[in-house]
NUPA-221844 format. One record per atom (N, C-alpha, C): residue number from 1; residue in one letter; atom name; x negated, y negated, z. Coordinates in steps of 0.02 Angstrom, whole numbers, plus 50000, padded with zeros to 5 digits. Layout:
N
- NUM;A;CA;X;Y;Z;
...
end
This chain:
242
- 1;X;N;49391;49321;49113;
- 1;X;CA;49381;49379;49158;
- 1;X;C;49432;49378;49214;
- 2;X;N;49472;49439;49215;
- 2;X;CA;49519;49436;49272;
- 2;X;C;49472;49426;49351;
- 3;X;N;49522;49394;49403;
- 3;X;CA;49498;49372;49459;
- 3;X;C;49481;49448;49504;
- 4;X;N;49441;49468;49538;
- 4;X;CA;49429;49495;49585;
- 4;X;C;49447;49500;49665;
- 5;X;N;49486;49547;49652;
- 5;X;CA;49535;49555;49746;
- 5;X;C;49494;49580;49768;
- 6;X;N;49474;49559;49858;
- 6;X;CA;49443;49602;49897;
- 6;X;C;49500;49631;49933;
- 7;X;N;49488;49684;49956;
- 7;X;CA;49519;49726;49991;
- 7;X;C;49485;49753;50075;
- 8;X;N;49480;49747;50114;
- 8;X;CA;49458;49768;50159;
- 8;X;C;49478;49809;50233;
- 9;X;N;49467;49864;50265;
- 9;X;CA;49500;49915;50276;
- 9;X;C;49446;49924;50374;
- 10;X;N;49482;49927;50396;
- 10;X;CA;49432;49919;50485;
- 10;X;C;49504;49988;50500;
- 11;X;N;49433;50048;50535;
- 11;X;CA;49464;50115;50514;
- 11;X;C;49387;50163;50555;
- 12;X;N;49423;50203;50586;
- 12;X;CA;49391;50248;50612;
- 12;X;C;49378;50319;50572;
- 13;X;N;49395;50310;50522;
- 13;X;CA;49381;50356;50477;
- 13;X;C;49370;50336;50408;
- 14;X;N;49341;50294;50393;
- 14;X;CA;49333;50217;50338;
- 14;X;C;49316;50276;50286;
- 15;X;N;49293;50359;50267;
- 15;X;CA;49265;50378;50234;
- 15;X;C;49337;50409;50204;
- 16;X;N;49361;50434;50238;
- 16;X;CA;49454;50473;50238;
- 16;X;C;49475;50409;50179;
- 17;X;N;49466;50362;50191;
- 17;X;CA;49500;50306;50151;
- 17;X;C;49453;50297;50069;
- 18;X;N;49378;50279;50082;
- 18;X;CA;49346;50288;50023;
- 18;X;C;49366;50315;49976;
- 19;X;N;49345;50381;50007;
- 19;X;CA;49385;50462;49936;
- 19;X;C;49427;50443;49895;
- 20;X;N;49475;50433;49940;
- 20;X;CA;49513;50389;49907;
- 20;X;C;49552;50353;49850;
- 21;X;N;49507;50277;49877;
- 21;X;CA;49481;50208;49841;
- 21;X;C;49430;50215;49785;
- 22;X;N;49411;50276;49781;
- 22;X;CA;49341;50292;49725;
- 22;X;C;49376;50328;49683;
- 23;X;N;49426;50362;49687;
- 23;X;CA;49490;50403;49629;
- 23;X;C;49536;50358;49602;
- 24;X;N;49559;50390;49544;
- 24;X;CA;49594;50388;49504;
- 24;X;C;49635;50308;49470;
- 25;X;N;49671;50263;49506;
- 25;X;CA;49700;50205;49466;
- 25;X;C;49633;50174;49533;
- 26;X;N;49646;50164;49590;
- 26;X;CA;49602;50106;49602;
- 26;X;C;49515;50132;49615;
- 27;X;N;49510;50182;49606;
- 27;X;CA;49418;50184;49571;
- 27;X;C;49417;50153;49494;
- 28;X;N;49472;50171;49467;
- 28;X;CA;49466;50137;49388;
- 28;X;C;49468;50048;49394;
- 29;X;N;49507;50029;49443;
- 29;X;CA;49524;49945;49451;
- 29;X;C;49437;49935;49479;
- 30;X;N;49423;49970;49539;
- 30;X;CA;49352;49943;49571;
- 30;X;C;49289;49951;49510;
- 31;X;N;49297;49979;49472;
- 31;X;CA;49234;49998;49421;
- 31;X;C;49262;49955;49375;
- 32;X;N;49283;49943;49361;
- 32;X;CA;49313;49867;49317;
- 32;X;C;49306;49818;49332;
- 33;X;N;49294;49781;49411;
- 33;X;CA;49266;49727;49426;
- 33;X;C;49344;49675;49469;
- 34;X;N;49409;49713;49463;
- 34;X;CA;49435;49679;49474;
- 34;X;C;49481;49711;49544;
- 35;X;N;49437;49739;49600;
- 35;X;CA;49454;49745;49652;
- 35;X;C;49386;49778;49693;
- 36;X;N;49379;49755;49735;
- 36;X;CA;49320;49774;49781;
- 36;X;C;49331;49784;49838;
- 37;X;N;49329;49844;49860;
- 37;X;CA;49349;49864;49933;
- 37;X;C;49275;49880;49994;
- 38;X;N;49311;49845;50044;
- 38;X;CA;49253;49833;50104;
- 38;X;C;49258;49880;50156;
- 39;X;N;49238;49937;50204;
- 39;X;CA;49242;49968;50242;
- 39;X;C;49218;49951;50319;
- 40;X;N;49246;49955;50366;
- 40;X;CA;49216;49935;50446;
- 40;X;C;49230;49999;50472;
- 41;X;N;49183;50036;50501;
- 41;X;CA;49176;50085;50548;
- 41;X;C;49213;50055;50621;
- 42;X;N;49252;50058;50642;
- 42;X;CA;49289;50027;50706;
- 42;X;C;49237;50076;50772;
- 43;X;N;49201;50124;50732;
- 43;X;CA;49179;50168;50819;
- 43;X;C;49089;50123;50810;
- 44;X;N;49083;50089;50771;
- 44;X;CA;49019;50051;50771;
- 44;X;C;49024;49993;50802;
- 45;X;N;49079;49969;50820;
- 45;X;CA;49097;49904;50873;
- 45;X;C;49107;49935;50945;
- 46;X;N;49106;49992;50955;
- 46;X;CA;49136;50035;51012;
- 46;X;C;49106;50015;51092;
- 47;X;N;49096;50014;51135;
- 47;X;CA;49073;50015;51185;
- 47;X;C;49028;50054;51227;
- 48;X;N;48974;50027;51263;
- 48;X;CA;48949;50095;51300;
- 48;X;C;48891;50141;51261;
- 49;X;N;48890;50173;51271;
- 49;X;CA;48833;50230;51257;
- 49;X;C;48870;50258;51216;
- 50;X;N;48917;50286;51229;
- 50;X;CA;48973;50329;51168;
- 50;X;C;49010;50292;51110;
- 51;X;N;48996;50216;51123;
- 51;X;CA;49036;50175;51085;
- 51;X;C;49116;50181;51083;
- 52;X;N;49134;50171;51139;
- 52;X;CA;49211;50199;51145;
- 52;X;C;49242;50144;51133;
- 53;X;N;49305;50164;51094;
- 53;X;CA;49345;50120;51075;
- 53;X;C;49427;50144;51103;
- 54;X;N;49418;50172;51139;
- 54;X;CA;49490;50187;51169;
- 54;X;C;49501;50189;51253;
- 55;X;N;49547;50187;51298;
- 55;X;CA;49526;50158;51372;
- 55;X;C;49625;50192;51379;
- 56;X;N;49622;50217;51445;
- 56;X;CA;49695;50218;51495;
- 56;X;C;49734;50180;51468;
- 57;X;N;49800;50174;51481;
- 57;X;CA;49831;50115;51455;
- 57;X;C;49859;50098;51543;
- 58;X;N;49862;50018;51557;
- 58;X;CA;49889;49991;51619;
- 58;X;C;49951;50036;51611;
- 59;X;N;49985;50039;51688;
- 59;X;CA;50054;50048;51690;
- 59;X;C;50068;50133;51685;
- 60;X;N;50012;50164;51670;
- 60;X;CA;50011;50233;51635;
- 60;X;C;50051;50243;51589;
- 61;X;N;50068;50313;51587;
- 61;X;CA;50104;50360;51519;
- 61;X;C;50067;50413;51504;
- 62;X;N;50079;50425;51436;
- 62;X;CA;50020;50478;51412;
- 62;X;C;50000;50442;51345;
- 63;X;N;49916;50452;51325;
- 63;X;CA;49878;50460;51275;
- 63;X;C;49836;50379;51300;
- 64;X;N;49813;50373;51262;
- 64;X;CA;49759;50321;51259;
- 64;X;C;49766;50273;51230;
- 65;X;N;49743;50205;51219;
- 65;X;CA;49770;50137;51196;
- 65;X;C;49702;50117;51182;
- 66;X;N;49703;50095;51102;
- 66;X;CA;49612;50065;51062;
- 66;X;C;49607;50010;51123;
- 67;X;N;49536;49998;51136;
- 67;X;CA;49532;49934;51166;
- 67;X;C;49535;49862;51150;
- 68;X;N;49532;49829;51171;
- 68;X;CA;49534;49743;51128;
- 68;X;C;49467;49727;51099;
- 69;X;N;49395;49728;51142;
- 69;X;CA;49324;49711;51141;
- 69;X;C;49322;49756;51063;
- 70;X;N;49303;49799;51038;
- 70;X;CA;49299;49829;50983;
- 70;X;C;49345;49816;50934;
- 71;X;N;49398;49802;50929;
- 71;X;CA;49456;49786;50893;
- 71;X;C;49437;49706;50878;
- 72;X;N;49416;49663;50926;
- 72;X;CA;49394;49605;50896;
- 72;X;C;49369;49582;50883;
- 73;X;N;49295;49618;50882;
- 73;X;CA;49231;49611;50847;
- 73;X;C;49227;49644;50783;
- 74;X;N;49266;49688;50782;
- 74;X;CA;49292;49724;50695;
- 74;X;C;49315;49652;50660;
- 75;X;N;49378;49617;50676;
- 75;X;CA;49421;49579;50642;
- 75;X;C;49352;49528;50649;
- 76;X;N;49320;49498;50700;
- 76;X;CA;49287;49450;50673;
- 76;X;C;49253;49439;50625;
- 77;X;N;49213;49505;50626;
- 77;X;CA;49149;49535;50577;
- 77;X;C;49168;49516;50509;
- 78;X;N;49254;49569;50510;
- 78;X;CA;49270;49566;50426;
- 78;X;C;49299;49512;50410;
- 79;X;N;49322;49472;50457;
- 79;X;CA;49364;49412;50438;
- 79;X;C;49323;49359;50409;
- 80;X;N;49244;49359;50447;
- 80;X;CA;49190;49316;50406;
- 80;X;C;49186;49328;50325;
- 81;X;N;49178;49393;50340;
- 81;X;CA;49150;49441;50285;
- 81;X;C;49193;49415;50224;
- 82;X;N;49241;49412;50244;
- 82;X;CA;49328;49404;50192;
- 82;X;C;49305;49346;50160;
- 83;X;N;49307;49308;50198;
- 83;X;CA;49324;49226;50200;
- 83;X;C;49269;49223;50146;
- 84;X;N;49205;49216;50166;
- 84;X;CA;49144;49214;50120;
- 84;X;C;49155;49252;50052;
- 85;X;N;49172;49299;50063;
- 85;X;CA;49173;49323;49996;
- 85;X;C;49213;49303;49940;
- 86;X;N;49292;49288;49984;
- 86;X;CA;49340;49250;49923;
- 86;X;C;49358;49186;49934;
- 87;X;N;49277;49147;49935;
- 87;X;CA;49279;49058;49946;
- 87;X;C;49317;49019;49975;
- 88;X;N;49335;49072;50036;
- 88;X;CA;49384;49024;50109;
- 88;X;C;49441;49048;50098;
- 89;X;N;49465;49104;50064;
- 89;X;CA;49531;49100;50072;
- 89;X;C;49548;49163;50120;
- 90;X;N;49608;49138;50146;
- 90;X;CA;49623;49168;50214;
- 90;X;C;49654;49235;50221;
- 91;X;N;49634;49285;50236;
- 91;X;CA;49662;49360;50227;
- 91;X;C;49722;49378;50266;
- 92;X;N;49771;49430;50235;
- 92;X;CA;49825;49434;50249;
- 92;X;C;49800;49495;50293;
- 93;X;N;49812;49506;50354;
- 93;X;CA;49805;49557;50417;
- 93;X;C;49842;49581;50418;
- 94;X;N;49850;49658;50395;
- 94;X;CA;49900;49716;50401;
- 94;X;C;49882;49758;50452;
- 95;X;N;49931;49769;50516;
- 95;X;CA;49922;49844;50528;
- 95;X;C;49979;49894;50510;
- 96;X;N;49959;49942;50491;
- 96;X;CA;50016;49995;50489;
- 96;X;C;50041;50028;50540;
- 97;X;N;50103;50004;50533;
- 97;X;CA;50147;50035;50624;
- 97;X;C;50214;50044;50601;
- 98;X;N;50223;50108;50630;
- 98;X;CA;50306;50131;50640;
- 98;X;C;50353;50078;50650;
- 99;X;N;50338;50043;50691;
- 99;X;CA;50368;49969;50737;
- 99;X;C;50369;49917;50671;
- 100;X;N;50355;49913;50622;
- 100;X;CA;50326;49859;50569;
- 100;X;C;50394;49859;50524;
- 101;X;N;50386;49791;50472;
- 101;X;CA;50450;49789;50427;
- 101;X;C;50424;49861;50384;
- 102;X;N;50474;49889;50352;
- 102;X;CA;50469;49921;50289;
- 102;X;C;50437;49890;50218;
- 103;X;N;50373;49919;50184;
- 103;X;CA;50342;49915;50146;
- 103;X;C;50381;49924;50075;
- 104;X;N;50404;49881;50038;
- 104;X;CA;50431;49902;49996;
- 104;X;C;50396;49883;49899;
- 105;X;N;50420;49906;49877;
- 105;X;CA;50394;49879;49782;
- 105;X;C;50405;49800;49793;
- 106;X;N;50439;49768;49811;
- 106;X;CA;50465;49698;49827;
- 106;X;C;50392;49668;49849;
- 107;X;N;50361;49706;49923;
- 107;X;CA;50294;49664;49953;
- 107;X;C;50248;49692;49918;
- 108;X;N;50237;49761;49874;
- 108;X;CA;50165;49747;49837;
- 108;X;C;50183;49697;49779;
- 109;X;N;50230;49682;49732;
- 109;X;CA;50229;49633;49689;
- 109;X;C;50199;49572;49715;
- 110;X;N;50238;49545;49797;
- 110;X;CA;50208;49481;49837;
- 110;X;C;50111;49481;49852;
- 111;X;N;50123;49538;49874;
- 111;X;CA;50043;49542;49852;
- 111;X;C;49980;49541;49813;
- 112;X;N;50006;49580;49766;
- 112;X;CA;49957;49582;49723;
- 112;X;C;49981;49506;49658;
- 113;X;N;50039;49465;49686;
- 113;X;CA;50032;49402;49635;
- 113;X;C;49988;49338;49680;
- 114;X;N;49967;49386;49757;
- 114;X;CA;49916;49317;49781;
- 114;X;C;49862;49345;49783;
- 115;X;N;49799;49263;49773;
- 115;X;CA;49732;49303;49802;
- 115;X;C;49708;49298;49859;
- 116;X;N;49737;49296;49899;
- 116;X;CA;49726;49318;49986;
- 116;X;C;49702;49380;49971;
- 117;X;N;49638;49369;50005;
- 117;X;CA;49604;49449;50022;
- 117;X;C;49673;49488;50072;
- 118;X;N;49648;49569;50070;
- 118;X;CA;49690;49603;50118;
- 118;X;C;49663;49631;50150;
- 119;X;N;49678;49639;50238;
- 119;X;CA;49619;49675;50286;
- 119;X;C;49671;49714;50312;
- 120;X;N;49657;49775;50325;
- 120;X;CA;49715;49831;50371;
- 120;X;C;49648;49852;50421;
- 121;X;N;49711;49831;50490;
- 121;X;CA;49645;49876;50521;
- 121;X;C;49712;49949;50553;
- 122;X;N;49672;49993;50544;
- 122;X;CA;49690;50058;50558;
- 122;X;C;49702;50079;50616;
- 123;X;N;49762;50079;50645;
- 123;X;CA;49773;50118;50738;
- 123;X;C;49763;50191;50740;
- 124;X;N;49758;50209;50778;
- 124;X;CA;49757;50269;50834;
- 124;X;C;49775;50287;50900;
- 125;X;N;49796;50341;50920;
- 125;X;CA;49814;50357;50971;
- 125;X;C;49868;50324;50999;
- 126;X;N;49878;50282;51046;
- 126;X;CA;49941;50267;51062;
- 126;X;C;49962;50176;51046;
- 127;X;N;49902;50178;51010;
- 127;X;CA;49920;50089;50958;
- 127;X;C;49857;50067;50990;
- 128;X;N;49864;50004;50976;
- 128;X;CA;49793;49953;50986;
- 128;X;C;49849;49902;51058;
- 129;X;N;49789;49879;51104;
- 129;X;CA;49837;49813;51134;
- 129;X;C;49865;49779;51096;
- 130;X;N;49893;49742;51147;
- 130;X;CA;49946;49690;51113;
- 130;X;C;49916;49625;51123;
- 131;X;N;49881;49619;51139;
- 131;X;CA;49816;49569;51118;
- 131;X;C;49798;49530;51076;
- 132;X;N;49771;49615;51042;
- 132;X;CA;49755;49589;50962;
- 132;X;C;49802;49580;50927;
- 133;X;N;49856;49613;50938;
- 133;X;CA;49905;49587;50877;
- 133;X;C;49951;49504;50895;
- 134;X;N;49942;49488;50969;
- 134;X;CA;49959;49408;50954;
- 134;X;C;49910;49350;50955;
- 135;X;N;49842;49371;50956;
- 135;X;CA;49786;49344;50944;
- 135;X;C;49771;49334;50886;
- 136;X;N;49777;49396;50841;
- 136;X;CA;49748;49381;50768;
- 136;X;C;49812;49376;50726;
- 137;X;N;49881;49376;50759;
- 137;X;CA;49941;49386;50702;
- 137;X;C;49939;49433;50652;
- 138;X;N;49928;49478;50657;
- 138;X;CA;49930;49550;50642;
- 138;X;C;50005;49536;50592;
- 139;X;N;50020;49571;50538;
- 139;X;CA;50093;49589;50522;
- 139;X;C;50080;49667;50526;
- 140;X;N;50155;49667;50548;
- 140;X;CA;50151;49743;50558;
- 140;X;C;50210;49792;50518;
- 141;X;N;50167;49820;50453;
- 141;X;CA;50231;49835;50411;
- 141;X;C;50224;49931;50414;
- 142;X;N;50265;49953;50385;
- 142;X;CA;50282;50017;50404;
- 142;X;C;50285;50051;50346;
- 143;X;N;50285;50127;50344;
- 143;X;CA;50277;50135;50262;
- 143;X;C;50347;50209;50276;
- 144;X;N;50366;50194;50337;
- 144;X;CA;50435;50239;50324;
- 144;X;C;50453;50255;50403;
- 145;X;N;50514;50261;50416;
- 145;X;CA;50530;50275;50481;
- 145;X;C;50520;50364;50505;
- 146;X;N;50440;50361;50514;
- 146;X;CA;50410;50426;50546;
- 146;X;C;50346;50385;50577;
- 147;X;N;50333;50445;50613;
- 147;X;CA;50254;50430;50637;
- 147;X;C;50204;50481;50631;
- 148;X;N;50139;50433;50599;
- 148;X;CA;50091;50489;50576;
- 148;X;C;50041;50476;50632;
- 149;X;N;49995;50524;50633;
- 149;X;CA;49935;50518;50654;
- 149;X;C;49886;50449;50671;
- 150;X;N;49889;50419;50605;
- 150;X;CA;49860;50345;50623;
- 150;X;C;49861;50308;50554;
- 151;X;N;49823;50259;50546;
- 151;X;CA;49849;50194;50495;
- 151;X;C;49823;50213;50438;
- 152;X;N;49783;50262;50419;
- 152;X;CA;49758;50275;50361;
- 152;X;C;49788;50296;50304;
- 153;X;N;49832;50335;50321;
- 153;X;CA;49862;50357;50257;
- 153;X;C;49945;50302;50234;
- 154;X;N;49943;50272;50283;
- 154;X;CA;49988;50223;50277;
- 154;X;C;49957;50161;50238;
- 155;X;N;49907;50152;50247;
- 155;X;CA;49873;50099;50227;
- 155;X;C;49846;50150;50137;
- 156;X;N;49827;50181;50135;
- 156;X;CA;49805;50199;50069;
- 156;X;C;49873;50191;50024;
- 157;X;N;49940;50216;50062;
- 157;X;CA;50003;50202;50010;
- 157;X;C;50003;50131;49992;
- 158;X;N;49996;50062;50013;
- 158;X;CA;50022;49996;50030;
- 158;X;C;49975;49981;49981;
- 159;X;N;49884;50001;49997;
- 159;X;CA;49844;49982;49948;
- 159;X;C;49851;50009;49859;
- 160;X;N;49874;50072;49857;
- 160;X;CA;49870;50087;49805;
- 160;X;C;49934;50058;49767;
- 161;X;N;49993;50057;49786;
- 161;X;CA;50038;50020;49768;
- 161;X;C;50027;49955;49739;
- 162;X;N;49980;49915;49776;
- 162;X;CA;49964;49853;49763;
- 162;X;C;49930;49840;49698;
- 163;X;N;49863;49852;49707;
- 163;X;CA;49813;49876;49665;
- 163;X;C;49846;49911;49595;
- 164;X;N;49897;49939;49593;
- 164;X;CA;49916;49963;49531;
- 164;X;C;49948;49909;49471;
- 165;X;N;49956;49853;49516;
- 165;X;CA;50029;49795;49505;
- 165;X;C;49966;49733;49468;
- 166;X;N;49914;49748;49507;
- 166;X;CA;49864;49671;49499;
- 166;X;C;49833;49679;49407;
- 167;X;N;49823;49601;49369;
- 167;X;CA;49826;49618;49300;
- 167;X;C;49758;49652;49296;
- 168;X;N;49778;49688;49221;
- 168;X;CA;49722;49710;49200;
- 168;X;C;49690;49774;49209;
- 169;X;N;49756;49796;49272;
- 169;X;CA;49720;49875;49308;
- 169;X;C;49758;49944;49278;
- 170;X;N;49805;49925;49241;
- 170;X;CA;49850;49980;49194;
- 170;X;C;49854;49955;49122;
- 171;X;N;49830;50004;49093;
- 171;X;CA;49817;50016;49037;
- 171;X;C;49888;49996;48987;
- 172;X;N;49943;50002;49009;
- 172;X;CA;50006;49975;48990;
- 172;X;C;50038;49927;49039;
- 173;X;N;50014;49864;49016;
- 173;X;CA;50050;49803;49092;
- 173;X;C;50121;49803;49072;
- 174;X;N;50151;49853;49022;
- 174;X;CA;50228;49841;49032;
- 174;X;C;50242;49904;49082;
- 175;X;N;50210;49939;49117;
- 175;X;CA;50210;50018;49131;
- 175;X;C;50255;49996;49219;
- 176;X;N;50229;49969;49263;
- 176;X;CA;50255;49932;49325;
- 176;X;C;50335;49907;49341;
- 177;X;N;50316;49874;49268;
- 177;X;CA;50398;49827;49241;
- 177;X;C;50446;49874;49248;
- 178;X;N;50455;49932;49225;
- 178;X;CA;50482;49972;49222;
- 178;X;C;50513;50034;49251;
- 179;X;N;50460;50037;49302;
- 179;X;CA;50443;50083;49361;
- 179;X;C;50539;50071;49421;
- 180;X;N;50529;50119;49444;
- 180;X;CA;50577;50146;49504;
- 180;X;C;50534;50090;49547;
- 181;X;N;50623;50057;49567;
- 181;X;CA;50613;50003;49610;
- 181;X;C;50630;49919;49572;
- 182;X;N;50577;49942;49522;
- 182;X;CA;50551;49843;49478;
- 182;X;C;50604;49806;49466;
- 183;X;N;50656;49852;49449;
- 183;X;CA;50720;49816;49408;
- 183;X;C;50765;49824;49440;
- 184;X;N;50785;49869;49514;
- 184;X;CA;50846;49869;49559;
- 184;X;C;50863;49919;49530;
- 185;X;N;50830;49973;49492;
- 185;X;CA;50856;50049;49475;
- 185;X;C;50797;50096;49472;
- 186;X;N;50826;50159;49485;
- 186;X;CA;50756;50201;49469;
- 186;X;C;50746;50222;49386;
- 187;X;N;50687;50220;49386;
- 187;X;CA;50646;50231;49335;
- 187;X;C;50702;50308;49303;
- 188;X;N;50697;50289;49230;
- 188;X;CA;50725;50337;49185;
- 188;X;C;50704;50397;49168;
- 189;X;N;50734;50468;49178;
- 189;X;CA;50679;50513;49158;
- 189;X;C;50635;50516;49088;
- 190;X;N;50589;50573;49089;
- 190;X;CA;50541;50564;49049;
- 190;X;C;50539;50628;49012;
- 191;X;N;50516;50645;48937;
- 191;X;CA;50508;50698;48937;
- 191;X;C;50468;50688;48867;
- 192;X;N;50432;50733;48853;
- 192;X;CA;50370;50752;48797;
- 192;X;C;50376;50816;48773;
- 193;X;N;50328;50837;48730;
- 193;X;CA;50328;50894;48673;
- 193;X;C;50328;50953;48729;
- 194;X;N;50347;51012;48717;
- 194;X;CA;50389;51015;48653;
- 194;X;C;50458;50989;48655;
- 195;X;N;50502;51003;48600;
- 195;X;CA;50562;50970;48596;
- 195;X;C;50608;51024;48644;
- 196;X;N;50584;51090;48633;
- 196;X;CA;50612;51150;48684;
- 196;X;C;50601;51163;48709;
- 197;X;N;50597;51170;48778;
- 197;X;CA;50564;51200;48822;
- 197;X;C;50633;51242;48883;
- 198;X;N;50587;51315;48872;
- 198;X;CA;50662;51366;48911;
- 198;X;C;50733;51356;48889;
- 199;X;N;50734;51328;48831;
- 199;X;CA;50809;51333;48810;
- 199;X;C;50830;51270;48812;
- 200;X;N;50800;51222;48855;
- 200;X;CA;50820;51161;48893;
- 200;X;C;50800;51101;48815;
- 201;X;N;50852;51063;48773;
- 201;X;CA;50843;51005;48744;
- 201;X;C;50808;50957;48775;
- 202;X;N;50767;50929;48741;
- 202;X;CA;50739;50836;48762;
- 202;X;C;50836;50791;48705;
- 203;X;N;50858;50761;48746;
- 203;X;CA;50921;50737;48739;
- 203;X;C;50911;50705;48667;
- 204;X;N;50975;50717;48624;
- 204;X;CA;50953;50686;48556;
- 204;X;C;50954;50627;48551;
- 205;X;N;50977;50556;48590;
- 205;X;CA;50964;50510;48577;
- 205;X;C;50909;50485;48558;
- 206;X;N;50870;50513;48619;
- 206;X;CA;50785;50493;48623;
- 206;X;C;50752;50517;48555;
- 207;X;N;50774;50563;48511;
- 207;X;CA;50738;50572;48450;
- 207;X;C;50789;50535;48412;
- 208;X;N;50839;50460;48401;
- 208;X;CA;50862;50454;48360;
- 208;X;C;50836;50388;48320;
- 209;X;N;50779;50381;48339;
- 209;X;CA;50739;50303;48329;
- 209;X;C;50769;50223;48326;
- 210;X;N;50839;50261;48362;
- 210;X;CA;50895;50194;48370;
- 210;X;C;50875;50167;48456;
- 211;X;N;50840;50109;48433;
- 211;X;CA;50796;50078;48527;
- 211;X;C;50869;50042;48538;
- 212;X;N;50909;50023;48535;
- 212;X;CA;50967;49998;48571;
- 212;X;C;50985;50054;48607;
- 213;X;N;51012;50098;48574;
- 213;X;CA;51036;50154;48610;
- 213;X;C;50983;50217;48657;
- 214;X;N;50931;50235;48633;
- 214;X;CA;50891;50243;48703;
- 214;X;C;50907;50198;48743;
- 215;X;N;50872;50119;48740;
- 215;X;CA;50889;50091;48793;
- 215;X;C;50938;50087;48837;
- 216;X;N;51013;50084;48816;
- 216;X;CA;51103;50090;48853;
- 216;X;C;51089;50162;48877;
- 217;X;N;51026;50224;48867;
- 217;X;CA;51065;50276;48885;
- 217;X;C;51010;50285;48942;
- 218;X;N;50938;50266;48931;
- 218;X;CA;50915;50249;48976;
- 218;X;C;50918;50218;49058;
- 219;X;N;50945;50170;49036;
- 219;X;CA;50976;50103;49093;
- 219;X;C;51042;50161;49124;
- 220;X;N;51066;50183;49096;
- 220;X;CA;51150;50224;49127;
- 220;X;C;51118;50281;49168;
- 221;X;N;51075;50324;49142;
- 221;X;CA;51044;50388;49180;
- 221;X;C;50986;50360;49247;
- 222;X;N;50982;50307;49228;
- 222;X;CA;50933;50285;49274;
- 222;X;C;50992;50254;49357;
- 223;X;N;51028;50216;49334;
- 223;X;CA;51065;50181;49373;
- 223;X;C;51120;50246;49407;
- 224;X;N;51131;50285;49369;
- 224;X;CA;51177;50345;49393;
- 224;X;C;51123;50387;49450;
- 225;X;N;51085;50404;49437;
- 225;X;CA;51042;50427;49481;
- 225;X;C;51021;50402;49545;
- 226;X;N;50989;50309;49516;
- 226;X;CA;50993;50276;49583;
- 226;X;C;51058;50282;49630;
- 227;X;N;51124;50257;49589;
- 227;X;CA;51173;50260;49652;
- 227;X;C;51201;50338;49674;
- 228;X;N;51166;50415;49662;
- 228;X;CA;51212;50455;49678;
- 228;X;C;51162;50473;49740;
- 229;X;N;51098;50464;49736;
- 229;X;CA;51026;50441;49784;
- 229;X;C;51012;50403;49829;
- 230;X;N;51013;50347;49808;
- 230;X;CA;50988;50288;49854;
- 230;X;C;51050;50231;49838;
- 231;X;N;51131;50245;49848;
- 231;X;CA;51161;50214;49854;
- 231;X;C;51162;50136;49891;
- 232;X;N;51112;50156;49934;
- 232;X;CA;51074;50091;49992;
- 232;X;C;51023;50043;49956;
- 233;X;N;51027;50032;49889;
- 233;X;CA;50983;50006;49844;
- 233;X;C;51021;49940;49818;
- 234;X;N;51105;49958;49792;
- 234;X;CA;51135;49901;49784;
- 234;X;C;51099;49872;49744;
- 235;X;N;51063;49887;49688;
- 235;X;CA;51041;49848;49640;
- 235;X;C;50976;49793;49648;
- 236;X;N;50956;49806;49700;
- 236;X;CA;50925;49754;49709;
- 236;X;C;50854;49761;49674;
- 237;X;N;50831;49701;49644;
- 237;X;CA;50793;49691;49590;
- 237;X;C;50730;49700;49623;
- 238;X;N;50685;49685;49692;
- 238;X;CA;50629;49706;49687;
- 238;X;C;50615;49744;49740;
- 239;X;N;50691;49789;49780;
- 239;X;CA;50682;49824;49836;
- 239;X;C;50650;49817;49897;
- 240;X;N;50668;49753;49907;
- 240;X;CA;50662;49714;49960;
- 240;X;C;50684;49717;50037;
- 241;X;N;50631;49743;50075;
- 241;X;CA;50677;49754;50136;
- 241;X;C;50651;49706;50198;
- 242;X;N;50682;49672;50209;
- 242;X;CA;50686;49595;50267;
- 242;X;C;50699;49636;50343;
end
């Protein structure tokens, strides 16, 4: 029986994320037994009567800054939670931040080949202190040089990426291998019935049942594309960005 990843997600909108986690490749991985995802309401640690989880920031500016007290009773909660569940082993703490390395095919492969649980906890508004992130060692990776709204949809890219890579969760485990990015080129185009479509050929190699030559013409359209595109790729085999 393949091993079981927990996944766990500390998020002010933990339901935005569910939807989700209950569709398509990783509802199919979680109903299979070989990923289980945990949710923390971050406004249920909150403070006060209103349960507030956001406060002024010192020094001023504009917008608001999560507080620490709620932010570290989240990580404690789930960090027990983690630990217990995948027999002591120690969870890798993501937040998603603009400020963070770049997320690349390179770190979900690193991921999903360990079983370190994964915990993201989700920012808002004008970030979390800086507290928590040298208290709990936070990594702080990025899923593209923009800024969104908050950690959720950043964190659903990183998870689903992952989760797609871990065995047993794609129906073709050569399907990944192959993928834009895996090999330091993008993925080869694709094409299916009919053989015509608007005038437009499916290329005759591909119907010539000669697999050497798909493959050389494959690998050439693929690599021509990467460098007229993402010349900034340089071949590199698991798109790795340091």
């Amino acid at each position: 029986m393949e091993h079981c990843r927990h996944i766990g997600v500390i998020s002010l909108f933990p339901g935005m994320l569910r939807s989700i986690f209950e569709t398509s490749i990783p509802g199919r991985a979680s109903m299979k037994g070989l990923v289980q995802f945990h949710y923390w309401n971050l406004r249920d640690f909150g403070t006060g009567s209103y349960h507030s989880v956001d406060d002024y920031p010192y020094g001023g500016g504009g917008g608001m800054v999560m507080k620490p007290e709620p932010l570290a009773d989240a990580l404690d909660r789930s960090l027990e939670a983690l630990l217990d569940l995948s027999g002591g082993l120690l969870p890798r703490l993501v937040y998603p931040s603009p400020q963070g390395q770049v997320f690349t095919q390179g770190v979900a492969w690193e991921w999903a080949g360990s079983s370190r649980p994964l915990l993201f906890l989700c920012g808002h508004y004008e970030g979390i202190d800086q507290r928590i992130l040298d208290e709990y060692l936070l990594e702080e990776w990025s899923a593209g040089d923009y800024v969104l709204s908050g950690g959720e949809l950043p964190c659903a890219m990183m998870v689903d990426a992952v989760v797609r890579l871990l065995p047993g969760v794609l129906s073709n485990e050569s399907s990944p291998v192959n993928e834009t990015f895996s090999n330091g080129s993008f993925d080869y185009p694709q094409y299916t019935r009919p053989r015509v479509f608007r005038g437009k050929e499916v290329p005759a190699v591909l119907l010539s049942g000669d697999h050497q030559a798909i493959r050389r013409f494959r690998e050439e359209v693929s690599r021509k594309k990467q460098q007229e595109i993402r010349p900034d790729l340089n071949g590199n085999p698991a798109g790795v960005s340091c």
